[in-house]
N, C-alpha and C positions, 0 to 999 in steps of 0.2 A: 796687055789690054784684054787680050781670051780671058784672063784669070779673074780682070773685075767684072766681066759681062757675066760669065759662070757664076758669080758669087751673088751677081743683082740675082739673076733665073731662080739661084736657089733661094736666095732671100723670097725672092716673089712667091715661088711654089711653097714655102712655109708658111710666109703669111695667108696664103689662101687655106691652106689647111689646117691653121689657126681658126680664121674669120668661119671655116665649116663646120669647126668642130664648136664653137661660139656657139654657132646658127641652131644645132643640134641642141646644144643646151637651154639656149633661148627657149626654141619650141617646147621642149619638152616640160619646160617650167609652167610654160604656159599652159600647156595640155593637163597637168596634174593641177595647178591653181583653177582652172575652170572644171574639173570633175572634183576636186574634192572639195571646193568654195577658198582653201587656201592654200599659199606655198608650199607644196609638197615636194622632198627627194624622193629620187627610186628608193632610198632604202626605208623612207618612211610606207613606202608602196610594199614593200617585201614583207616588214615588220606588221601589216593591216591583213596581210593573206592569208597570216598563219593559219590552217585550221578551216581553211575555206577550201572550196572544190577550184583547180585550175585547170589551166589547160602549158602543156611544157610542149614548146615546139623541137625539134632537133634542127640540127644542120641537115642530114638528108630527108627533112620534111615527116618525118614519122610525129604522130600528137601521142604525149600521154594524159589522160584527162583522171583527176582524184583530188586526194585532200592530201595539202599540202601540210609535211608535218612537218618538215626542220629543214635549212634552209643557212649554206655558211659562206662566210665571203668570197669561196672559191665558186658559188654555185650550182655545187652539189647537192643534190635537191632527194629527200626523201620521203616521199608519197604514200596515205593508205587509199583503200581502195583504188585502184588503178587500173584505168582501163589503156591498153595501145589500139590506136586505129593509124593504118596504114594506107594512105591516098582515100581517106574520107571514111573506109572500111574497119568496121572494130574486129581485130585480129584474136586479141588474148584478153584475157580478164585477170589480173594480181592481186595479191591482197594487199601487199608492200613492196614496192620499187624504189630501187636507189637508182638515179642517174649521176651519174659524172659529169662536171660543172664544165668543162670545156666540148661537148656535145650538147649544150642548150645554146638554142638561137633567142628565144623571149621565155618569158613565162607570163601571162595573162589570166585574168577571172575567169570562171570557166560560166558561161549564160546560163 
């Protein structure tokens, strides 16, 4: 009887983290079809940036802000002009920055 109650929990703890990753996708469909007037994927979002200034967040919160030059499924992102600011602070100025695709948290337009 442990074995079918354990089996419901895990069933349940999957479907919820189904239906969140759903919700995830739901929204964000929605958020790119209302900024762009239509259905847009992230990667239709990636492929529109080329060549524009972003802004590359990290996992420990550090921004790089420049022009996005290329850009590959792993996420590794190479940048000209690039500027690092650190806790809001511009730290270093580049002229070309590669980061490594598993050190990005988003990449965003740069305002």
């Amino acid at each position: 009887a442990s074995h079918s109650c354990a089996r419901r929990s895990a069933s349940r703890a999957s479907r919820a983290l189904v239906s969140s990753y759903e919700l995830h996708r739901t929204c964000l469909r929605t958020r790119l079809r209302m900024e762009g007037g239509g259905t847009r994927t992230p990667s239709d979002f990636l492929r529109g940036i080329r060549g524009k200034r972003v802004v590359v967040r990290l996992h420990n919160g550090t921004d790089y802000v420049g022009v996005l030059a290329c850009l590959d499924g792993y996420m590794n992102v190479a940048m000209e002009q690039t500027q690092e600011y650190v806790e809001g602070q511009l730290k270093s100025n580049y002229g070309d920055a590669f980061i490594r695709g598993n050190n990005v948290l988003y990449i965003a337009t740069a305002k």
